[in-house]
C-alpha positions as a Markdown table, in Angstrom:
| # | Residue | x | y | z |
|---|---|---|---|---|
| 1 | Unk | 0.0 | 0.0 | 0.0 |
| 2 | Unk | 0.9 | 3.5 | -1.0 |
| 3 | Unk | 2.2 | 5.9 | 2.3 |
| 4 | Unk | -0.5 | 8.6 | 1.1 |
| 5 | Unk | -3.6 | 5.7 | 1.4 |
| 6 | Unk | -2.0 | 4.2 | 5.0 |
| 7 | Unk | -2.4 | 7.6 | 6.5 |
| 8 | Unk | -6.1 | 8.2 | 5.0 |
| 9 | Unk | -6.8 | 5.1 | 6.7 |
| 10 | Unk | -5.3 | 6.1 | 10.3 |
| 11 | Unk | -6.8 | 9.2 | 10.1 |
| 12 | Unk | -10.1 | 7.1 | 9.5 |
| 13 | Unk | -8.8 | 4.9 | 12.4 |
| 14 | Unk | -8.4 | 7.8 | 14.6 |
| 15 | Unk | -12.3 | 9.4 | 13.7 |
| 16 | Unk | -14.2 | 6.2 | 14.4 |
| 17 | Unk | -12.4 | 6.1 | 17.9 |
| 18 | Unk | -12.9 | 9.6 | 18.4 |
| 19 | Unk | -17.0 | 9.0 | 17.1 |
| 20 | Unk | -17.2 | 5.7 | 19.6 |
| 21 | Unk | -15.7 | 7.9 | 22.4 |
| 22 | Unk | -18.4 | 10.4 | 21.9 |
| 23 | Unk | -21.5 | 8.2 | 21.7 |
| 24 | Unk | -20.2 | 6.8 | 25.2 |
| 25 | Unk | -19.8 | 10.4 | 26.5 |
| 26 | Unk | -23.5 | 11.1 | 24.8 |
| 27 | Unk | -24.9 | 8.0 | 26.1 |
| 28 | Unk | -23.2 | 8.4 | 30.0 |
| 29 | Unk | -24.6 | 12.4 | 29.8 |
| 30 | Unk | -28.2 | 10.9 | 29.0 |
| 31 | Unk | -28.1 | 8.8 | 32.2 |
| 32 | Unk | -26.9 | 11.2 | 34.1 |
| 33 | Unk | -29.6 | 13.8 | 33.0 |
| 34 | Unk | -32.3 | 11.1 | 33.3 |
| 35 | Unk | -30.8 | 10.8 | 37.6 |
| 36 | Unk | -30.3 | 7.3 | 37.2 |
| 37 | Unk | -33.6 | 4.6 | 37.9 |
| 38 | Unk | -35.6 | 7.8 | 39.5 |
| 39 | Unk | -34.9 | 11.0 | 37.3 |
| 40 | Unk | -36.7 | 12.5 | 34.9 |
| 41 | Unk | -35.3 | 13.1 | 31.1 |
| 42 | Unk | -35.4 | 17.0 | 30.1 |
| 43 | Unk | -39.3 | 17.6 | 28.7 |
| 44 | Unk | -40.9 | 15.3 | 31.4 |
| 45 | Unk | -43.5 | 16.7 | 33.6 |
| 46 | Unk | -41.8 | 17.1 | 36.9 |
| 47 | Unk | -38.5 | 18.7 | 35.1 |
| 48 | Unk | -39.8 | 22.2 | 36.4 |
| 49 | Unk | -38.2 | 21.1 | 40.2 |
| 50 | Unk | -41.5 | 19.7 | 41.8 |
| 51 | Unk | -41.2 | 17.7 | 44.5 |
| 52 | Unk | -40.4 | 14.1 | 43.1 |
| 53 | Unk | -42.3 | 12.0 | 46.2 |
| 54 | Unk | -44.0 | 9.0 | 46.0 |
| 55 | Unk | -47.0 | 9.6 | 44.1 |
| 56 | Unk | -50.1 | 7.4 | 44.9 |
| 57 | Unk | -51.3 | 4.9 | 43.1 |
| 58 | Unk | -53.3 | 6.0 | 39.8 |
| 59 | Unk | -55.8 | 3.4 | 40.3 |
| 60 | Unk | -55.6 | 2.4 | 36.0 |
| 61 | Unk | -53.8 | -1.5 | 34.9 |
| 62 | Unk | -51.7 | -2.0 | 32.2 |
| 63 | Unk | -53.5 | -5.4 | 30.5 |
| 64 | Unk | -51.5 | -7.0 | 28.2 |
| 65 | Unk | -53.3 | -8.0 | 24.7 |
| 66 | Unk | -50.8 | -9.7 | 22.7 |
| 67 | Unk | -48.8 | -11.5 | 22.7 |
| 68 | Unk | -51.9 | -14.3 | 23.2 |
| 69 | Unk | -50.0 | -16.5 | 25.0 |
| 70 | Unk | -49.5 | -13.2 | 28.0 |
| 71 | Unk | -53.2 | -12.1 | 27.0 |
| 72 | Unk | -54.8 | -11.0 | 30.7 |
| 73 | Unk | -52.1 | -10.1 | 32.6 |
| 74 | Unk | -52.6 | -6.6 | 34.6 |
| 75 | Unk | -49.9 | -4.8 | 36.1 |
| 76 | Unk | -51.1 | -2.2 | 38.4 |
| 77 | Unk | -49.7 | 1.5 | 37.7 |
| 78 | Unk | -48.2 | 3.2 | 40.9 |
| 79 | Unk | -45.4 | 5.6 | 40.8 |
| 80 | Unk | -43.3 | 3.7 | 38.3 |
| 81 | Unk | -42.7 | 1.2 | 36.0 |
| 82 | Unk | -40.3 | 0.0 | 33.3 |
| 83 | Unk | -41.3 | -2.2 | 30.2 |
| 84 | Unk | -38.6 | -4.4 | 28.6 |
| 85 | Unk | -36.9 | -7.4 | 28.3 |
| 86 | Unk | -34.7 | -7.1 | 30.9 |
| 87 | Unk | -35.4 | -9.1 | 34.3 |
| 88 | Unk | -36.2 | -6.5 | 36.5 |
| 89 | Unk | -38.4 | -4.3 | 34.2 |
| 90 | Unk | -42.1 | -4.4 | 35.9 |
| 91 | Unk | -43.5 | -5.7 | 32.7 |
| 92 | Unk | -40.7 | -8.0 | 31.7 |
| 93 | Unk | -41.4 | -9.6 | 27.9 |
| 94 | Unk | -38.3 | -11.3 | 27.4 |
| 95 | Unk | -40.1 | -13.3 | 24.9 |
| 96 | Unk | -40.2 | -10.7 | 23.1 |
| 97 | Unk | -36.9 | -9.6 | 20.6 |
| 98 | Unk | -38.8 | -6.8 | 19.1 |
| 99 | Unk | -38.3 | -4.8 | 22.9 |
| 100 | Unk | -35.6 | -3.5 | 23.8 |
| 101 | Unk | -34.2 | -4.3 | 27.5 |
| 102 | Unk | -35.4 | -1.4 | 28.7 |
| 103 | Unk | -37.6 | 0.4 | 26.2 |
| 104 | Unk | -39.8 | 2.9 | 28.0 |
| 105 | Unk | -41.1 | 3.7 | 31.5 |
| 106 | Unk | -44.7 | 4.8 | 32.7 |
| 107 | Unk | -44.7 | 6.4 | 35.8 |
| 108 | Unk | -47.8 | 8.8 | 37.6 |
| 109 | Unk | -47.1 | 12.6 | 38.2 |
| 110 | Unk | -49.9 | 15.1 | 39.6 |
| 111 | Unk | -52.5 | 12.5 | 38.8 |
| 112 | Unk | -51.7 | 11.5 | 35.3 |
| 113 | Unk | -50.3 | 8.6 | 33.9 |
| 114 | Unk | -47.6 | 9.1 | 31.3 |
| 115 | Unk | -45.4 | 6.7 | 28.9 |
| 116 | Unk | -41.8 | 7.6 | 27.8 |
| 117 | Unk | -40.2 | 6.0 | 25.1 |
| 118 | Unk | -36.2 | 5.3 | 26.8 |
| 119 | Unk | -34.5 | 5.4 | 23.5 |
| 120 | Unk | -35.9 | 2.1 | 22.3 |
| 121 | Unk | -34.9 | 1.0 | 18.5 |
| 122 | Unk | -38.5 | 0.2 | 17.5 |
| 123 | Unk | -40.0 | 3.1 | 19.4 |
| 124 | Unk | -42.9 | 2.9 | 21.8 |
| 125 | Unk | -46.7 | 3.8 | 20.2 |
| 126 | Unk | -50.0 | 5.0 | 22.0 |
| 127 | Unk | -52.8 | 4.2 | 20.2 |
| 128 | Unk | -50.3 | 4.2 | 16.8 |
| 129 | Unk | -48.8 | 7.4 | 17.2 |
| 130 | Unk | -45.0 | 7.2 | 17.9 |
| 131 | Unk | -43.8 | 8.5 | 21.9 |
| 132 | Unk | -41.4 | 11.1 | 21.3 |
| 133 | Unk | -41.3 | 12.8 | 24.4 |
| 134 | Unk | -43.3 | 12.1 | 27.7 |
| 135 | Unk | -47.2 | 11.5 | 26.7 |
| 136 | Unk | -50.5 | 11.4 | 28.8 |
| 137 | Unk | -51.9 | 7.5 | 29.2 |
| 138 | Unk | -55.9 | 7.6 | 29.5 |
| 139 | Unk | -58.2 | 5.0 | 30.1 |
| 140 | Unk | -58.8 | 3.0 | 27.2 |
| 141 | Unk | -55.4 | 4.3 | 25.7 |
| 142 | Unk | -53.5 | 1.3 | 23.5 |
| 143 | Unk | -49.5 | 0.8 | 24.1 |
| 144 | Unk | -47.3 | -0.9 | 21.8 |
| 145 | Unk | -43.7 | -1.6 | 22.5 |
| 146 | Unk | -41.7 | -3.9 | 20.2 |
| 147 | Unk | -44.4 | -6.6 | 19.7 |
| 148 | Unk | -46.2 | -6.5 | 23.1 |
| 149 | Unk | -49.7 | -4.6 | 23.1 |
| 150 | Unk | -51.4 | -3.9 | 26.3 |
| 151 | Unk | -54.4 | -1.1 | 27.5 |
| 152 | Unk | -54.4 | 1.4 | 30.0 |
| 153 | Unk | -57.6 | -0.3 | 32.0 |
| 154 | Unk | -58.9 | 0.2 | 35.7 |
């Protein structure tokens, strides 16, 4: 190889480290923003510097739909909850390789339920519109993340 295309290519080198580097950087400043399990990412409701105390329990289920074979299960929405295929999600689908491990988090705040997406590849829908920041759950309301549908019941 010529001495001219070996230093294109560790210049190349050098930018993909320097890109990696960065999405780690971007990726550790997200988690820090969100405060860990029990913070709040930017555009959520209680960003403003509410209190962040337990909130009491909103009284609505999440009933899952499909897949069939999970069809009836109810999970009761109180403070908050993650959804994913990870183990200790509240609504665990590890069945499921259309979720991501931990794809999106409901959670109660001044009386309303609300669903955020948590950077999920195939995105988190209510009632087929795509989350893209923090979004009111109603009664009757239909959540799809990855393959797993379920309903905002009481």
């Amino acid at each position: 190889m010529s001495a001219q295309l070996l230093t294109i290519l560790k210049f190349f080198l050098v930018a993909l480290v320097w890109l990696f580097f960065l999405r780690v950087v971007r990726a550790m400043w997200a988690e820090l923003r969100r405060g860990g399990s029990q913070g709040v990412v930017g555009d959520s409701p209680s960003a403003a510097g509410e209190p962040r105390g337990r909130e009491r329990p909103s009284g609505l289920t999440l009933r899952i739909l499909e897949p069939k074979e999970r069809s009836g299960e109810t999970f009761p929405i109180d403070g908050e909850m993650t959804l994913g295929r990870a183990a200790g999600c509240a609504v665990s689908v590890p069945e499921d390789s259309y979720t991501s491990s931990i794809h999106a988090r409901v959670f109660v705040r001044d009386g309303t339920v609300w669903v955020e997406d948590l950077g999920s590849t195939n995105g988190t829908w209510v009632n087929g519109k795509g989350v893209g920041s923090p979004t009111a759950l109603h009664k009757g309301d239909q959540l799809l993340f990855g393959r797993t549908l379920a309903v905002v019941d009481k």
